[in-house]
N, C-alpha and C positions, 0 to 999 in steps of 0.2 A: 479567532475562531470561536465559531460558538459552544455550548456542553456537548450537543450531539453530536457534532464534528472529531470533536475533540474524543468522547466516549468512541466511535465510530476508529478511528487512528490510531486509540488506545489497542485496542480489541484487534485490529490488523498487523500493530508492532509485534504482539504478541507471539506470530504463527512466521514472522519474517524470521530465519535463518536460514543453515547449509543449505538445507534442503530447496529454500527459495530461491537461492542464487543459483541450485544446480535447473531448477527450472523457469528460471527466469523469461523466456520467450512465454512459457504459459499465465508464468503472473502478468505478466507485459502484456497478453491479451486480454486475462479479466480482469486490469485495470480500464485499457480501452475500454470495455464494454462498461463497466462503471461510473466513467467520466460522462459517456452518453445520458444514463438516467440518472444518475444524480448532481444537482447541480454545485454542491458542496464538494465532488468527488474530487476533483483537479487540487484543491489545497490537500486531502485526504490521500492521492495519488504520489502528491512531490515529496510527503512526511514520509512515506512507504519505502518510493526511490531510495532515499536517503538510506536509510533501514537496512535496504536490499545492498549498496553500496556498501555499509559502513560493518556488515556483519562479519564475521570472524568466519574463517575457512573449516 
């Protein structure tokens, strides 16, 4: 990945916890919408996933 990808993944690890998982179907939508304009978004999307799965209750 390249630095802004990566700054960009950084910056959204950030804001990923409870709170993410409790609304997951809406993160799940502004990532779709994400994936659409950005072409970098899909590798930035699966970092997130991961994130969203792996966070603590």
């Amino acid at each position: 990945m390249d630095t802004k990808v990566d700054n960009v993944a950084r910056k959204l690890r950030r804001f990923v916890s409870k709170t993410a998982r409790e609304n997951g179907v809406i993160l799940s939508q502004q990532m779709f919408e994400l994936e659409r304009y950005i072409p970098e978004a899909k590798s930035i999307v699966a970092i997130v996933e991961k994130e969203v799965a792996d966070a603590p209750l």
